[in-house]
N, C-alpha and C positions, 0 to 999 in steps of 0.2 A: 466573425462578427459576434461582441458578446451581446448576451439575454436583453434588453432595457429593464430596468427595476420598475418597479409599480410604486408609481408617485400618488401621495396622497395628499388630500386636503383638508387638515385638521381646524375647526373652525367653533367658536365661541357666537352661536348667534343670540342677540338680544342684550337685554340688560343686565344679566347673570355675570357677577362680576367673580367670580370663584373657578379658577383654572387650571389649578392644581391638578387634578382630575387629566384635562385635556393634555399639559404639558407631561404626564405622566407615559398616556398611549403616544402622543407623537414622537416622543424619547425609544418606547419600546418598537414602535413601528420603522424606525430608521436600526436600531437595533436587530432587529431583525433586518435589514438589508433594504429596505426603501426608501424611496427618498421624500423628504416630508417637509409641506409647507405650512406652515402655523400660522392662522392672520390675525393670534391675538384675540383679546377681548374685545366685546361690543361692538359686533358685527352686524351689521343690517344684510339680509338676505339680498338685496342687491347685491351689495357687498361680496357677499360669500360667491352668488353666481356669477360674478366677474371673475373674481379672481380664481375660480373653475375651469374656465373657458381662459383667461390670460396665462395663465399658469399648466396648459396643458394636463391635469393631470387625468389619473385612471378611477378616482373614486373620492368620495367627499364623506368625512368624517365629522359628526355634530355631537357637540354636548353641550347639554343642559341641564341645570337643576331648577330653573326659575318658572316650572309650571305652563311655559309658556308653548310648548312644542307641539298640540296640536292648532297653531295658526302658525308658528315657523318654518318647523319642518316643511307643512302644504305649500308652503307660498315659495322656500327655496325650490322643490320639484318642479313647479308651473315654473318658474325664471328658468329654471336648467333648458327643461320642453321650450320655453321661448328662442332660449337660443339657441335651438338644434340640437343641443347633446345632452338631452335625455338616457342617452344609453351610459351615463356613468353611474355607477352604484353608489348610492347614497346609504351609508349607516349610521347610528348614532345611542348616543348614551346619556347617563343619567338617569335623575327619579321618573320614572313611566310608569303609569299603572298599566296592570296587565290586560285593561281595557282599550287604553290608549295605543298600544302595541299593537293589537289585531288591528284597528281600524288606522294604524300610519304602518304597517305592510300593503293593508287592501289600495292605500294612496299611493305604494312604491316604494316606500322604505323598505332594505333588503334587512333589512336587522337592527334589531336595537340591544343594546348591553346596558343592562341594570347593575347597581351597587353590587359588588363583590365577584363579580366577572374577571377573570383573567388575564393579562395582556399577553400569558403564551396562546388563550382560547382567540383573543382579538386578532391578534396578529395570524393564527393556524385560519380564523375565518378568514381573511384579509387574502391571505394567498392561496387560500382554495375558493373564493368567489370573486377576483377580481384578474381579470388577465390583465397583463399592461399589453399599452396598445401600442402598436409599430408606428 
């Protein structure tokens, strides 16, 4: 029986229409060997947490530049805990002040990547904090 690969969910929440960025990591995270769902821009956090949960996947990946992440981020975490699968790791990126950072880890975000972050470091985080699940 082979490995399952660690599916991710790369996800454009709010009205940040600039996704160059996300299509960047989804490209290198399939490049690296996973398998990777992109839902696009302008995403509503429902949105994201369905297609989470429909999508099976092992960890959800956010970017934003549009300031808006300390109410998105919070509000995708509560949708995931609503629907039971809270136990997926949620990451994300973009411009975050180093304040905003400590206080959406203390929420449950497992990580955030700022401007000039790596996609070997995203990716080497990616498969050293996310098992894929059977």
């Amino acid at each position: 029986m082979s490995a399952k690969l660690i599916r991710v969910l790369v996800a454009k929440p709010g009205l940040d229409g600039h996704d160059r960025g996300a299509k960047i990591i989804a490209r290198a995270l399939r490049d690296g060997g996973m398998e990777v769902v992109y839902t696009g821009l302008h995403q509503t956090p429902d949105m994201i947490a369905e297609a989470a949960v429909q999508e099976d996947v092992d960890a959800v990946g956010l970017s934003i530049l549009s300031g808006a992440h300390m109410t998105l981020f919070p509000r995708i975490l509560e949708l995931l805990r609503e629907k039971g699968v809270d136990d997926i790791p949620v990451f994300g990126g973009g411009i975050i002040p180093e304040e905003d950072i400590k206080e959406l880890a203390k929420l449950g975000i497992k990580k955030i990547f700022t401007p000039g972050a790596s996609t070997e470091d995203i990716v080497a985080w990616v498969r050293e904090n996310v098992p894929a699940r059977v």
